[in-house]
MMTF fields as JSON, N, C-alpha, C and O atoms, coordinates in Angstrom:
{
  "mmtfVersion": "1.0.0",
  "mmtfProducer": "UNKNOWN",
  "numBonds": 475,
  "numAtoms": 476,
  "numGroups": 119,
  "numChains": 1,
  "numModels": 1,
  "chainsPerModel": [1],
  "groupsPerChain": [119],
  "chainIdList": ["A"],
  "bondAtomList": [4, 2, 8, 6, 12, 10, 16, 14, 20, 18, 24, 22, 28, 26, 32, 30, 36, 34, 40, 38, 44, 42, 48, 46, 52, 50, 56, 54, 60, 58, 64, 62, 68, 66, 72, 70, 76, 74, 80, 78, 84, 82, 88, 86, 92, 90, 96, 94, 100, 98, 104, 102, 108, 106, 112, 110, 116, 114, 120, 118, 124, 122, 128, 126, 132, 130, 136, 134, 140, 138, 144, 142, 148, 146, 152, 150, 156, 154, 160, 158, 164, 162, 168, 166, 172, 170, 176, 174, 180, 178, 184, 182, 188, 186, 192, 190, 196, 194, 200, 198, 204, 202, 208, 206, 212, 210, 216, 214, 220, 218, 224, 222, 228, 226, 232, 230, 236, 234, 240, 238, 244, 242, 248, 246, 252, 250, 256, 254, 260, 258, 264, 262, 268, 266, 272, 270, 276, 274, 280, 278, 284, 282, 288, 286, 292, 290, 296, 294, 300, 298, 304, 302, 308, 306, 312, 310, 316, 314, 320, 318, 324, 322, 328, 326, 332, 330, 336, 334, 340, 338, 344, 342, 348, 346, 352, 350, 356, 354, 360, 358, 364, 362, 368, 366, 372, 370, 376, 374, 380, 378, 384, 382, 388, 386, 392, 390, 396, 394, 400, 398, 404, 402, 408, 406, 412, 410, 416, 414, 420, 418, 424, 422, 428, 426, 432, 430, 436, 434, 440, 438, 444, 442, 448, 446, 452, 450, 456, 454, 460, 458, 464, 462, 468, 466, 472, 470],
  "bondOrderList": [1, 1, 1, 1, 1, 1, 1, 1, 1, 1, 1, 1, 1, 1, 1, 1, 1, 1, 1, 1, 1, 1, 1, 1, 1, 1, 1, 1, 1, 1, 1, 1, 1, 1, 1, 1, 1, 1, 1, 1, 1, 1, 1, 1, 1, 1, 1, 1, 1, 1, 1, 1, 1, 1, 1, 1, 1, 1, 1, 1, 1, 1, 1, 1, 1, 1, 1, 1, 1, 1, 1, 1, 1, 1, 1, 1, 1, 1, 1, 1, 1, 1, 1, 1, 1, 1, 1, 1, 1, 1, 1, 1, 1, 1, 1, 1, 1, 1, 1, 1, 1, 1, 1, 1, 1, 1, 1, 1, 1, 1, 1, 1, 1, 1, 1, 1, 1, 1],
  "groupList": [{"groupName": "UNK", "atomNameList": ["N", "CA", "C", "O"], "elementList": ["N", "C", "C", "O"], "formalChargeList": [0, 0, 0, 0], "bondAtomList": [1, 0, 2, 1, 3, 2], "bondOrderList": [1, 1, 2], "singleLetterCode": "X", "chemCompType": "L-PEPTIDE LINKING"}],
  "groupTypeList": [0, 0, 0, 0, 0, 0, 0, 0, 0, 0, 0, 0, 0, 0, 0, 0, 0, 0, 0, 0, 0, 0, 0, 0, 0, 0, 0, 0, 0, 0, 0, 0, 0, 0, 0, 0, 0, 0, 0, 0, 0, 0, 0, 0, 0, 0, 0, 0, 0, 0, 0, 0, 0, 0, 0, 0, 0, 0, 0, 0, 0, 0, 0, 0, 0, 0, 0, 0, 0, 0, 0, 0, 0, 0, 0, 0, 0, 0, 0, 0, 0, 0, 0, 0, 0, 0, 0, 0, 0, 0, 0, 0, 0, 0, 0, 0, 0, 0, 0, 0, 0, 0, 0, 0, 0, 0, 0, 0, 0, 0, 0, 0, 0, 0, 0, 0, 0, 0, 0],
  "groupIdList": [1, 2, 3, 4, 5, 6, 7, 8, 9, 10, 11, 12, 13, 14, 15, 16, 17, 18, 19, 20, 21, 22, 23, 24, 25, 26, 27, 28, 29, 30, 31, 32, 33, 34, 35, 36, 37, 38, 39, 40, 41, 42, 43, 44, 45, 46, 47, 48, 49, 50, 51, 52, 53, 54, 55, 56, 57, 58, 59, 60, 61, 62, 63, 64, 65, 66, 67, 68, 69, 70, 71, 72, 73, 74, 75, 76, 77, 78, 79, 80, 81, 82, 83, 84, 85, 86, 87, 88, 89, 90, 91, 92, 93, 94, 95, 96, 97, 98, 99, 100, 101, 102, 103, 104, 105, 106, 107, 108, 109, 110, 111, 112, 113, 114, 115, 116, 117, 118, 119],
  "secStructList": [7, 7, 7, 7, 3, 3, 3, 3, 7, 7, 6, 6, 7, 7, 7, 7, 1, 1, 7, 3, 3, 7, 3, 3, 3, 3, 3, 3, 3, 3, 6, 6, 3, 3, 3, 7, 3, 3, 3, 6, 6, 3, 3, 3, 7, 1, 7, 3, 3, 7, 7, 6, 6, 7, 7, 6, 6, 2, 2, 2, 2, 2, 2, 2, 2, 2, 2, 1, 1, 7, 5, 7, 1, 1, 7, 3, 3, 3, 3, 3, 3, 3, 7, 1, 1, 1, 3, 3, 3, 3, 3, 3, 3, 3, 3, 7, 5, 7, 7, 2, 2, 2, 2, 2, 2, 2, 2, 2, 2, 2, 2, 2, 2, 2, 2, 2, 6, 7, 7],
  "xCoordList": [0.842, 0.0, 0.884, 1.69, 0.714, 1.173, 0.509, -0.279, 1.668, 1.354, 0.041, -0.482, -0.83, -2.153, -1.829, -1.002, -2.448, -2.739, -3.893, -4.937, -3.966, -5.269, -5.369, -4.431, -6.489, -6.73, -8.002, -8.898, -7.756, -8.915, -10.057, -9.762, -11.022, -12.26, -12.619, -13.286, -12.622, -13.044, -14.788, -15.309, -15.173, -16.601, -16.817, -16.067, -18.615, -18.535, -17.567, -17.482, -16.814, -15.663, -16.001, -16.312, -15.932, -16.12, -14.854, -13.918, -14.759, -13.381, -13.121, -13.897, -11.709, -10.925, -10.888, -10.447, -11.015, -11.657, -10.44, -9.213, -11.313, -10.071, -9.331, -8.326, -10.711, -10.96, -12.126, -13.045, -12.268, -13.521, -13.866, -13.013, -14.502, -14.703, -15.054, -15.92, -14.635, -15.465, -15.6, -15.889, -15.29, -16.005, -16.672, -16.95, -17.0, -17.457, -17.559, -17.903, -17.229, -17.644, -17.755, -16.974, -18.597, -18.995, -18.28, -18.154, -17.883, -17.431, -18.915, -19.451, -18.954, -20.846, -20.556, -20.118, -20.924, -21.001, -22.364, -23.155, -22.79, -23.783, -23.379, -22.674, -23.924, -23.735, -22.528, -22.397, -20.934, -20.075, -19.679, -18.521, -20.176, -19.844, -19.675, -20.075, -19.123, -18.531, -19.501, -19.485, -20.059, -20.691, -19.667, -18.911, -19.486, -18.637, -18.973, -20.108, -18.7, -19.337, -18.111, -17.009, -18.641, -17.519, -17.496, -18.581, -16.516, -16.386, -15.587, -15.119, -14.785, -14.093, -12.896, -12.411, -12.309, -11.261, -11.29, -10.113, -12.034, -12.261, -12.716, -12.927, -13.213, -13.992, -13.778, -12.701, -14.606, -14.515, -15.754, -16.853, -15.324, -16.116, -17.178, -16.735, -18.691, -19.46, -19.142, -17.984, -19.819, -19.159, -18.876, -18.929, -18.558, -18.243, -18.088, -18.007, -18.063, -18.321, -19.334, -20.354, -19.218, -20.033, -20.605, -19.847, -21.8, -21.666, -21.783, -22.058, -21.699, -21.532, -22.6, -23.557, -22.287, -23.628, -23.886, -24.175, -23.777, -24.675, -24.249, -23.051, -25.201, -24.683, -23.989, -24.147, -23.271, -22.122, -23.063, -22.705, -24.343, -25.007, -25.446, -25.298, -26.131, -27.33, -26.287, -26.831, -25.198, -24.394, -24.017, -22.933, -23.738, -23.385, -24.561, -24.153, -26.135, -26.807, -27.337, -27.792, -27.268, -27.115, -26.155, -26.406, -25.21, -23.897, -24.123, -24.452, -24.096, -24.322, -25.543, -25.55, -26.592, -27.936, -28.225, -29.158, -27.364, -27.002, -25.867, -26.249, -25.042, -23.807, -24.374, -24.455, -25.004, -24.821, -26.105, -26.152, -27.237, -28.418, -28.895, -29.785, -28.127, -28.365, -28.446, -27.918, -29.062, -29.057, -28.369, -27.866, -28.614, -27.497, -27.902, -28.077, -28.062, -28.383, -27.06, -26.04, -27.504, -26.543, -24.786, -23.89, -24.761, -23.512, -22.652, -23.161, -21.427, -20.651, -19.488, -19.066, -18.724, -17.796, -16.614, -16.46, -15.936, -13.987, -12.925, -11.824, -13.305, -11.378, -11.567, -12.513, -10.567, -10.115, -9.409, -8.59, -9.005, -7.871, -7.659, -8.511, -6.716, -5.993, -4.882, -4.14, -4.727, -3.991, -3.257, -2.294, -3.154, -2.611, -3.761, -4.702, -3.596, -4.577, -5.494, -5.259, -6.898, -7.747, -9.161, -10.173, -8.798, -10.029, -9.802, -9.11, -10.226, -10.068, -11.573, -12.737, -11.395, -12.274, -12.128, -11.146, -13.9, -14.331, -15.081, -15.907, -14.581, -14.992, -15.949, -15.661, -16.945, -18.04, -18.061, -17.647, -18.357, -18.752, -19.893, -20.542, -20.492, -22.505, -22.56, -21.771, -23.903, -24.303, -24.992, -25.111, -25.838, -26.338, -27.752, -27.907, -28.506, -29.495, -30.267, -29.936, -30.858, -31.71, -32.543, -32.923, -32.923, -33.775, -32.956, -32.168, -33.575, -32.662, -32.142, -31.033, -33.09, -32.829, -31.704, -31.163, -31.296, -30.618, -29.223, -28.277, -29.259, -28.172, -27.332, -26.154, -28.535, -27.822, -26.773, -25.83, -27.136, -26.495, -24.932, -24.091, -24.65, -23.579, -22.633, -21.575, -23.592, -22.803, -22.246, -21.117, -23.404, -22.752, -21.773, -20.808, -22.257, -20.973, -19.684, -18.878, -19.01, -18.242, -17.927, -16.891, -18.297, -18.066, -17.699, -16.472, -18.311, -17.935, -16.559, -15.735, -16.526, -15.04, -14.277, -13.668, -14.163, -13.028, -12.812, -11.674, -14.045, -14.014, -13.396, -12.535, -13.153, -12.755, -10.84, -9.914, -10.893, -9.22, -9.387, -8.309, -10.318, -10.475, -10.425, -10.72, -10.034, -9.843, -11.399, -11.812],
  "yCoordList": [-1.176, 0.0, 1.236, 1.425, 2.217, 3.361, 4.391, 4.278, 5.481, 6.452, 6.973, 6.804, 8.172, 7.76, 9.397, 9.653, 10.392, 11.499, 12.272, 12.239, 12.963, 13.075, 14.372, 15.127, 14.77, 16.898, 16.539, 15.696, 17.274, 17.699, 18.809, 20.0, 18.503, 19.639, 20.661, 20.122, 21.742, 23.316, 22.518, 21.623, 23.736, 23.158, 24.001, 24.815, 23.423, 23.632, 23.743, 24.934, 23.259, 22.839, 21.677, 20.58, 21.95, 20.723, 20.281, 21.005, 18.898, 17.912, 18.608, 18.709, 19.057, 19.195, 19.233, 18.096, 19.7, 19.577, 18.516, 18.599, 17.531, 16.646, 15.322, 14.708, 15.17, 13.826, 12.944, 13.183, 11.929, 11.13, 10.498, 9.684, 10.525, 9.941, 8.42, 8.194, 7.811, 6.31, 5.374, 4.274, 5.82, 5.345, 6.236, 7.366, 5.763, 7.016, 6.358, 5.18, 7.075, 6.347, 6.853, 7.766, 6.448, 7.254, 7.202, 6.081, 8.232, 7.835, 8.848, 9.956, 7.915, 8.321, 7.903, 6.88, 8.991, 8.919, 8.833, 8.93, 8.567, 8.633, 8.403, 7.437, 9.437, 8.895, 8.698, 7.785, 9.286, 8.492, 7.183, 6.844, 6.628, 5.617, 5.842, 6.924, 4.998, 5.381, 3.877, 2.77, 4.123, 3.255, 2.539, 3.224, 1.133, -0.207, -0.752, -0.88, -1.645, -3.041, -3.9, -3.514, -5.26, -6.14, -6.967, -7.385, -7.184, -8.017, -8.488, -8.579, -9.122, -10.052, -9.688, -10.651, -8.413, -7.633, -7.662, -7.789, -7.611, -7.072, -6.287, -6.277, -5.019, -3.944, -2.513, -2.057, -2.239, -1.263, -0.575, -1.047, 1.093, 2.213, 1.643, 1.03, 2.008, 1.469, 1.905, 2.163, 1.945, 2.343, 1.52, 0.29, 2.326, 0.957, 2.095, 3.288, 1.656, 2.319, 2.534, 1.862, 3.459, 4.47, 3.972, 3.133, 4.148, 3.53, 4.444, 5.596, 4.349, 5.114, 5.906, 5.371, 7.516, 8.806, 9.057, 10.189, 7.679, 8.068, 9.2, 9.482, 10.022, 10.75, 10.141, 9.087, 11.414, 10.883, 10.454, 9.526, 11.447, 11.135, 10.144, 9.189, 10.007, 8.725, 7.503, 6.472, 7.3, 6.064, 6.438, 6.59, 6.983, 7.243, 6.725, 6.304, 6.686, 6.386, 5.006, 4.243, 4.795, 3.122, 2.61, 2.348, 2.533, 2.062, 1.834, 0.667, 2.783, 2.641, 1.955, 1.284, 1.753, 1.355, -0.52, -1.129, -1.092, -2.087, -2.659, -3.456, -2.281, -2.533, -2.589, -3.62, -1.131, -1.135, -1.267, -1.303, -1.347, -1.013, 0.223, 0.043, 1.434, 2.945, 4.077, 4.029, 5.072, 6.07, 7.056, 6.92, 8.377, 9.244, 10.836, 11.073, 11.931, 13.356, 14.547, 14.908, 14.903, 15.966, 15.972, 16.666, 14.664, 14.285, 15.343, 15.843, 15.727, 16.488, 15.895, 14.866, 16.271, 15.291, 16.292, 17.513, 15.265, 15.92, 15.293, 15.81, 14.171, 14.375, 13.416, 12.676, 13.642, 12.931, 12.618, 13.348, 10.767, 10.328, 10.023, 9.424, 10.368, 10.209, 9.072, 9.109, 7.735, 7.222, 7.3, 6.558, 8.002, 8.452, 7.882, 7.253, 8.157, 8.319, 9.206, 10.15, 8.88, 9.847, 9.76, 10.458, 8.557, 8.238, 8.013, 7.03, 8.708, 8.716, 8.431, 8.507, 8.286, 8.195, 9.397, 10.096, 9.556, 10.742, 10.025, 9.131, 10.666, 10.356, 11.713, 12.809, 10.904, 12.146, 11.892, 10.851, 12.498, 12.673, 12.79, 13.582, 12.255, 13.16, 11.903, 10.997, 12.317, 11.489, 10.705, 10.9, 9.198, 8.223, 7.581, 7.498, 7.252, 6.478, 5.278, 4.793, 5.102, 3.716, 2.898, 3.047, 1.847, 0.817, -0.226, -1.171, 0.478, 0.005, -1.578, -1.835, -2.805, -3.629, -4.161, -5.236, -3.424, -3.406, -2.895, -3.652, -1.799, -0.961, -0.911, -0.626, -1.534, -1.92, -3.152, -3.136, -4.187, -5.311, -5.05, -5.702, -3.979, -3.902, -3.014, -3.335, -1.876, -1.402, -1.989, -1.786, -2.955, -4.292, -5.12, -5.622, -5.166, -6.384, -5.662, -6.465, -4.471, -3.773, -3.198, -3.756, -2.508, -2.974, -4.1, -4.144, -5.339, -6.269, -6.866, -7.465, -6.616, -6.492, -6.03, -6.82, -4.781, -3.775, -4.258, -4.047, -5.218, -5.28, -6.187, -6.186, -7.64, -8.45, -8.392, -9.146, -7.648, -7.598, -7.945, -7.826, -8.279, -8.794, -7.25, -6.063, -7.86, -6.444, -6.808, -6.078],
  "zCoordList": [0.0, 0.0, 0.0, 0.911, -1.186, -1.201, 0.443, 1.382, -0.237, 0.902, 0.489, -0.613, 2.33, 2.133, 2.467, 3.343, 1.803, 1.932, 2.646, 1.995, 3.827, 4.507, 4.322, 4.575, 3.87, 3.794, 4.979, 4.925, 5.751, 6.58, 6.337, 6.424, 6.11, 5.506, 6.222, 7.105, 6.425, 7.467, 7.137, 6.471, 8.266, 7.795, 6.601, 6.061, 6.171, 4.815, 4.237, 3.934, 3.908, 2.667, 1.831, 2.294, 0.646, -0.656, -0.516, -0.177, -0.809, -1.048, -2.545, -3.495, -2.395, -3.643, -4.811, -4.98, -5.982, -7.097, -7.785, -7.743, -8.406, -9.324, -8.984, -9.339, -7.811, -6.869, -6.975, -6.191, -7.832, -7.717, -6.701, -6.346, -6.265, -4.529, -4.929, -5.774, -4.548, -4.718, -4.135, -4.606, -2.249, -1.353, -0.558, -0.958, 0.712, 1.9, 2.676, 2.578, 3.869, 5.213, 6.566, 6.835, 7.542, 8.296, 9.897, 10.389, 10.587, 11.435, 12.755, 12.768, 13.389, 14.541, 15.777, 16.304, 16.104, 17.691, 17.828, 16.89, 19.516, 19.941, 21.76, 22.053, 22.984, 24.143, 24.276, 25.091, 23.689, 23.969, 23.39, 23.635, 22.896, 21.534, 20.238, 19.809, 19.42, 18.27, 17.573, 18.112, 16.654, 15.611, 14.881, 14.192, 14.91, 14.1, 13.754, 14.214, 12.765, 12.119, 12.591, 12.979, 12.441, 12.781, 11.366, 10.962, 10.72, 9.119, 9.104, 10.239, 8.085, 7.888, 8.82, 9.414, 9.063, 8.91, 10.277, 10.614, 11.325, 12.946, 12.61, 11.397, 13.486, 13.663, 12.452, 12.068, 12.219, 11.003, 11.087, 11.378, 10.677, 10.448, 9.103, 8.131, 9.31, 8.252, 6.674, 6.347, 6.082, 4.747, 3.263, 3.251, 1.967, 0.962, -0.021, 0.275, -1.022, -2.738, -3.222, -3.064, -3.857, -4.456, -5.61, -6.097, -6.382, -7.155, -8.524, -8.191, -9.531, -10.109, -10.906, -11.465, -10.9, -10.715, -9.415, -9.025, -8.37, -7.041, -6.417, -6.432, -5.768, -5.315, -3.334, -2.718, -2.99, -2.385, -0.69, 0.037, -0.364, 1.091, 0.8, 1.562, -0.381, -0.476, -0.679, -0.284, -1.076, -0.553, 0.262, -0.301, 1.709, 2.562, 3.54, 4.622, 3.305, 3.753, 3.424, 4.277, 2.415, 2.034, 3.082, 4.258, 2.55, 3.344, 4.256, 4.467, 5.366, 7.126, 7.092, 8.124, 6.464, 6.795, 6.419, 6.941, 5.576, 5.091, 6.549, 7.406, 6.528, 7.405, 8.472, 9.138, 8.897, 10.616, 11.274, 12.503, 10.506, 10.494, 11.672, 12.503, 11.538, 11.524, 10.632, 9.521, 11.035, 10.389, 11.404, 12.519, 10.32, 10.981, 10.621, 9.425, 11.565, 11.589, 10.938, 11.524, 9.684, 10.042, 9.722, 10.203, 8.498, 8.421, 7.66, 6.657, 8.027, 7.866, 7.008, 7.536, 5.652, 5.685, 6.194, 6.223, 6.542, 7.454, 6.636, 6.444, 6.173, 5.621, 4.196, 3.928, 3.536, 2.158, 2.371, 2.93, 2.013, 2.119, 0.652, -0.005, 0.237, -1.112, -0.949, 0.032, -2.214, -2.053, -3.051, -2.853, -4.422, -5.457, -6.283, -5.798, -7.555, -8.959, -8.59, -7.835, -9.248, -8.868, -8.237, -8.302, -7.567, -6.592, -5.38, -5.115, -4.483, -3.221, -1.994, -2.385, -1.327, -0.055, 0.561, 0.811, 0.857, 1.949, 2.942, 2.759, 4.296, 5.301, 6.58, 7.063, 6.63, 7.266, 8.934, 9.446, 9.337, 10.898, 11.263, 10.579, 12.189, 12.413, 13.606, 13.874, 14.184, 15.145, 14.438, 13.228, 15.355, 14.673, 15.463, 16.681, 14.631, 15.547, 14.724, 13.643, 15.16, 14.656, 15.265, 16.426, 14.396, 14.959, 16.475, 16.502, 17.403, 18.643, 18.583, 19.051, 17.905, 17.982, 16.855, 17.114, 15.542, 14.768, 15.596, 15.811, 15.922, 16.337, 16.939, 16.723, 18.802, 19.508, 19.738, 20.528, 18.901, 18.495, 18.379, 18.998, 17.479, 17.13, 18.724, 19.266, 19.032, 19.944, 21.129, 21.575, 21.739, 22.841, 22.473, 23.051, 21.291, 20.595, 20.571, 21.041, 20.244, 19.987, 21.515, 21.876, 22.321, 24.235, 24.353, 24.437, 24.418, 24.772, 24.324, 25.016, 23.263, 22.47, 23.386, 24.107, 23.535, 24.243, 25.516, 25.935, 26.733, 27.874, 27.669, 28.549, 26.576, 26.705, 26.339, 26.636, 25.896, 25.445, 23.792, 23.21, 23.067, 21.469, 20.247, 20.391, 19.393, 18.351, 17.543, 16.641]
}
């Protein structure tokens, strides 16, 4: 893996002109917790690829809603990570909520993780 370039976004700031975005992903709080999925990989921010035309919230809201089964208020994006060529990943911030029985699943599971010593 090449080197990974991070621009951090002011608010309202558009990501960079001359960057195809072609993932997204969300990083959510709620109460002091941070929203994870657990996948092949161990624990991971929700998220995926874009698909193509889509626009960039509405896979942003797919994504988390497939993965984590939450939604989310108010998402902001904060940073571009560039890995060279011309597609990069944007990553948003916002709080999160959902169908408690979807949601919470993941957040106990992801505590329970941390209490246990497991990645």
């Amino acid at each position: 893996m090449g080197d990974v370039r991070i621009h951090l976004l002011q608010a309202n700031e558009e990501p960079p002109v001359g960057h195809e975005i072609s993932a997204v992903f969300l990083v959510a709080f709620r109460g002091g917790r941070m929203l994870a999925v657990r996948n092949e990989r161990g624990w991971d921010l929700p998220g995926g690829h874009v698909e193509p035309g889509e626009d960039l919230m509405i896979a942003l809201r797919r994504e988390v809603r497939e993965e984590a089964g939450a939604m989310f208020n108010n998402a902001t994006a904060y940073a571009l990570l560039c890995t060279g060529g011309s597609q990069s990943t944007l990553v948003f911030i916002a709080s999160y909520h959902g169908d408690k029985n979807d949601v919470r699943a993941v957040i106990l599971a992801a505590k329970d993780a941390v209490r246990r010593g497991r990645s």
